[in-house]
N, C-alpha and C positions, 0 to 999 in steps of 0.2 A: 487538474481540478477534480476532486472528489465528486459526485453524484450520490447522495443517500439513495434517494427512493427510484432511482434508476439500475444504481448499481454498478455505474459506470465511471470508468477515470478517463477524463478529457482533454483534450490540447487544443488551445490555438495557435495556429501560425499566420502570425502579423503579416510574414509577406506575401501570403496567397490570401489574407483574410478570407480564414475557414478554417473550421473546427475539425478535431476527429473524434470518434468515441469510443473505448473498448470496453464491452461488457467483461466483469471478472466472471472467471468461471463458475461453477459452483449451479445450489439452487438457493435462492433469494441473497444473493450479495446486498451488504450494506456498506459501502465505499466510506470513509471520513478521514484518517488524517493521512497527507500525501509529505514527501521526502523525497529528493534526486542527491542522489550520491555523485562521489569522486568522478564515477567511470559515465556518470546518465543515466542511470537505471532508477526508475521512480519503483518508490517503495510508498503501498499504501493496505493500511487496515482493513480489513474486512469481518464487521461486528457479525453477518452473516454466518460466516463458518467459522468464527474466531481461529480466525490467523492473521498473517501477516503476505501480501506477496507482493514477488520482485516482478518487474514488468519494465522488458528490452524493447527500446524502440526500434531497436534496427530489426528483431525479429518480429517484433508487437507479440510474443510470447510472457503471459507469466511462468511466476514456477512460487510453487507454494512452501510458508512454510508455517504450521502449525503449532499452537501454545500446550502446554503439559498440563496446562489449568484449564478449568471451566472461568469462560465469560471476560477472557481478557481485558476489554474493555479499552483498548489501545485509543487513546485520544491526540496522542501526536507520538511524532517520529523525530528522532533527532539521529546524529550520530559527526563522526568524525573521519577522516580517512581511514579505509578499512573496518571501520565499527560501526553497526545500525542499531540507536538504542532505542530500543518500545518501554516505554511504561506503562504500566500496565493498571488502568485503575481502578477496574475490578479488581486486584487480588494482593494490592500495595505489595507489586515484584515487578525488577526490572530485569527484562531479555536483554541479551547483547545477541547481535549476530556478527561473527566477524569474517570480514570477506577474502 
């Protein structure tokens, strides 16, 4: 789960009921649209630094990846195996990342 004004991407786990939190890096994160790919790797926006980052649970590492444009404006994540699509509605262009 995203966190706007936290800046934080969330999880719950039903069978411990209990949450966890990861701040994304950066200075002022704005977390909104989240995505888990083929392998678990949640992918979530950050209007803060306008990018994009991937975040491993097994290491609870992100790793960033950044837009060519000002103000992406990623409002959701979609993709396919192998493929992360951002659109981008700031700047009516769509990124692919392929993994």
């Amino acid at each position: 789960m995203s966190e706007w004004n936290s800046g934080q991407l969330s999880a719950y786990d039903p069978a411990k009921k209990t949450w966890r939190a990861f701040r994304l890096p950066g200075n002022g994160p704005r977390t909104y649209a989240v995505y888990v790919d083929a392998q678990d790797h949640v992918w979530v926006s950050d209007f803060g630094d306008n990018a994009v980052l991937r975040f491993d649970p097994g290491t609870e590492r992100f790793e960033r990846f950044g837009f060519p444009r000002e103000a992406a404006s990623v409002r959701q994540i979609h993709g396919r195996r192998g493929e992360v699509w951002l659109p981008e509605s700031g700047t009516d262009h769509l990124t692919v990342i392929r993994t």
